[in-house]
C-alpha positions in Angstrom: 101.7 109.6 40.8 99.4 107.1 42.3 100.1 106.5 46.2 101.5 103.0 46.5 99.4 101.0 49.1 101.0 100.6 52.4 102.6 97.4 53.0 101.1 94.8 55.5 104.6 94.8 57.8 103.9 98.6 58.2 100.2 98.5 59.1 101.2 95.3 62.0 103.9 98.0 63.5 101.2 101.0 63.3 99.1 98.5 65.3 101.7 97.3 68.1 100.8 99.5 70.4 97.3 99.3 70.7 97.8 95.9 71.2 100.1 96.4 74.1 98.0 99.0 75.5 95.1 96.2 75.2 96.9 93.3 76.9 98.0 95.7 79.6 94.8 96.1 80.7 93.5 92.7 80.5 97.1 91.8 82.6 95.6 94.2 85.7 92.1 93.3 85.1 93.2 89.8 85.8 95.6 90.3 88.8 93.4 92.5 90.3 90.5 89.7 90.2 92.8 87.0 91.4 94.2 89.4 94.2 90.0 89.7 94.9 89.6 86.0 95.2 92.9 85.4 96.9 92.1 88.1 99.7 89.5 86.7 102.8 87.9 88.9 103.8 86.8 88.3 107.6 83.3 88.6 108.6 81.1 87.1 111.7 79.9 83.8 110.4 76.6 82.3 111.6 74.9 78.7 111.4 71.3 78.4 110.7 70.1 78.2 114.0 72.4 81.8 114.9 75.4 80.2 116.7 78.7 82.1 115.7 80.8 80.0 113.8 85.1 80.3 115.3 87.2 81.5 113.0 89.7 78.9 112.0 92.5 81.5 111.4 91.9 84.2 114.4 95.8 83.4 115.1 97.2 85.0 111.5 95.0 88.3 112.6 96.1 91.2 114.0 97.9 90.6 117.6 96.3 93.5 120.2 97.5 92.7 123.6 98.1 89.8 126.5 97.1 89.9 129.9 98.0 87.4 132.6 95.9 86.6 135.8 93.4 89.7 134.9 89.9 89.8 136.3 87.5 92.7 136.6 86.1 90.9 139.6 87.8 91.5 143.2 86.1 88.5 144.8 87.2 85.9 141.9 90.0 82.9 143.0 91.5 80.6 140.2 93.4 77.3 141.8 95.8 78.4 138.4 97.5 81.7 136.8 96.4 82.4 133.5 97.0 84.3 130.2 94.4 86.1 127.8 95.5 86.9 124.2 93.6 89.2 122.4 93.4 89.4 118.5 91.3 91.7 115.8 90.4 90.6 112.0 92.8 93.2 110.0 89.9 94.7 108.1 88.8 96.3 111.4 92.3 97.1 112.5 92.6 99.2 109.7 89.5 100.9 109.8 90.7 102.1 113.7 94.2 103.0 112.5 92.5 105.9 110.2 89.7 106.6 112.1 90.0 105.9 116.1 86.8 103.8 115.5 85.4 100.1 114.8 83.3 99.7 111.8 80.5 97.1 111.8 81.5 93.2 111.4 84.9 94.0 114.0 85.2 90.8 115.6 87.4 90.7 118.7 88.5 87.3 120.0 89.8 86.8 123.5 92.1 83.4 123.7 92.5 81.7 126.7 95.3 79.9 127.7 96.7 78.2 130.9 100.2 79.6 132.2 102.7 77.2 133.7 105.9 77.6 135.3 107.8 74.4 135.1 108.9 73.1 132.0 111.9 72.6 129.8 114.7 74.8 130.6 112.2 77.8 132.4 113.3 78.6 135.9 111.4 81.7 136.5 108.4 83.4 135.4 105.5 82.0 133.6 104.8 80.5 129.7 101.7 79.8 128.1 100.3 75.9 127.6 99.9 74.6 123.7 96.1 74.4 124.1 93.6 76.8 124.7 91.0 76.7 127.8 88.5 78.5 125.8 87.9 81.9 123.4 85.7 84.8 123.5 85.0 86.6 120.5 83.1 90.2 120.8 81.8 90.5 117.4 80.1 94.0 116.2 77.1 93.3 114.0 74.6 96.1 113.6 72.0 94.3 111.3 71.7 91.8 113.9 71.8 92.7 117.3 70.2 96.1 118.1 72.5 96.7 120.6 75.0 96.0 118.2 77.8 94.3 119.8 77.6 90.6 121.4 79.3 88.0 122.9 80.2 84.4 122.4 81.9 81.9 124.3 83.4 79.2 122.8 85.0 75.7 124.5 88.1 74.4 123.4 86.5 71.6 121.3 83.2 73.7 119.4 83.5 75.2 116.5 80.2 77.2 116.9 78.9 78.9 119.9 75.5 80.3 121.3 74.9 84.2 121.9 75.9 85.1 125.5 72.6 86.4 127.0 72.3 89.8 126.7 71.6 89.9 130.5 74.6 88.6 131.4 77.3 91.2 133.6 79.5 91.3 130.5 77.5 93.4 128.9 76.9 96.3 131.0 80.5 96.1 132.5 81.8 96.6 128.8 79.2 99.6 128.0 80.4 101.1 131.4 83.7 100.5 131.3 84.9 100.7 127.7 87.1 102.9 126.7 86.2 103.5 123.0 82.5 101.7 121.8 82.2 99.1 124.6 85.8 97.9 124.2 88.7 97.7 126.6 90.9 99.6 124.5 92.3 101.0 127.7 94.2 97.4 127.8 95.9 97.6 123.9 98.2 99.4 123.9 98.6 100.0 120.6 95.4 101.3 120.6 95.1 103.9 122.9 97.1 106.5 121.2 95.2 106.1 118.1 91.9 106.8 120.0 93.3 109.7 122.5 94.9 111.3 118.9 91.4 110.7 117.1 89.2 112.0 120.0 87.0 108.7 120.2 87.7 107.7 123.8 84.4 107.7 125.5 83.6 110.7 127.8 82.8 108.3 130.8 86.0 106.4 130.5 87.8 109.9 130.1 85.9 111.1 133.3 87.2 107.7 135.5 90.8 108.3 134.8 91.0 111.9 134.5 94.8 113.0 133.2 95.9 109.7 132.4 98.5 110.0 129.0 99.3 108.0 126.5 
């Protein structure tokens, strides 16, 4: 007896699943590219001339630490108390959660900001004013600066700043003092137990403050 053809409704259901197995993978292949071009990715942004540019959204990054009234200086007087807040762009954050180190393009920015005692219902203690005095950023950027970490200082109106000369006592107090790769990550202290667990704190820093735990 002759085979009788297969009927069209029986081929279109032999088919289904390749089809679904198709459009799955152009689904992913297209939330994965618009989770690519939705993500920023923070890097150190320069202008033609070299100035760093600020990074508009520093404040949505990765919180490290405050300070208030700190100065590495003995001899430095302020007519006013003050608070520094210190942020990190999350790709570098993550990189030291794994591995106790910064990778290349960390940019660390150091906010500025005047404290005041007086105002609204505050009767004790100290807040912070709405507007910064100025930022810092330490940005680490080995194709570009052979020593590779450098500074910029930024006033509360530029968007762009010049390098920091590389003479300047920042520079040497950081690569003295630094607890892990010319950083103060003696002052984070989320930090510190990821770089005492990873083994990364630097053996001069280790050698100043012998026994200290964390």
């Amino acid at each position: 007896m002759a085979q009788q053809p297969q009927s069209h409704q029986n081929i279109n259901m032999a088919m289904l699943p390749r089809v679904f197995f198709a459009a799955s993978i152009l689904l992913l292949g297209f939330v994965g590219l618009s989770q690519t071009r939705t993500t920023p990715m923070h890097q150190p942004l320069y202008t033609q001339d070299g100035r760093l540019r600020l990074p508009a959204d520093y404040r949505a990054w990765v919180f490290l630490s405050s300070g208030f009234d700190m100065s590495y200086n003995a001899d430095m007087a302020m007519d006013h108390h003050m608070f520094d807040n210190v942020f990190v762009n999350p790709e570098a954050w993550k990189v030291f959660q794994s591995t106790g180190k910064w990778p290349d393009k960390t940019l660390l920015v150091l906010e500025l900001r005047r404290a005041e005692g007086k105002g609204s219902i505050n009767q004790k203690g100290s807040f912070q004013t709405a507007e910064p005095m100025g930022v810092e950023v330490h940005v680490k950027d080995e194709s570009r600066f052979k020593s590779k970490w450098a500074f910029f200082g930024f006033s509360p109106a530029d968007l762009s700043a010049k390098l920091i000369p590389l003479t300047e006592d920042c520079y040497s107090c950081h690569a003295e003092h630094g607890a892990v790769d010319t950083t103060f990550v003696q002052f984070y202290p989320t930090l510190m137990p990821i770089a005492t667990r990873k083994g990364t704190l630097e053996a001069a820093y280790q050698k100043s403050e012998p026994g200290r735990q964390y």
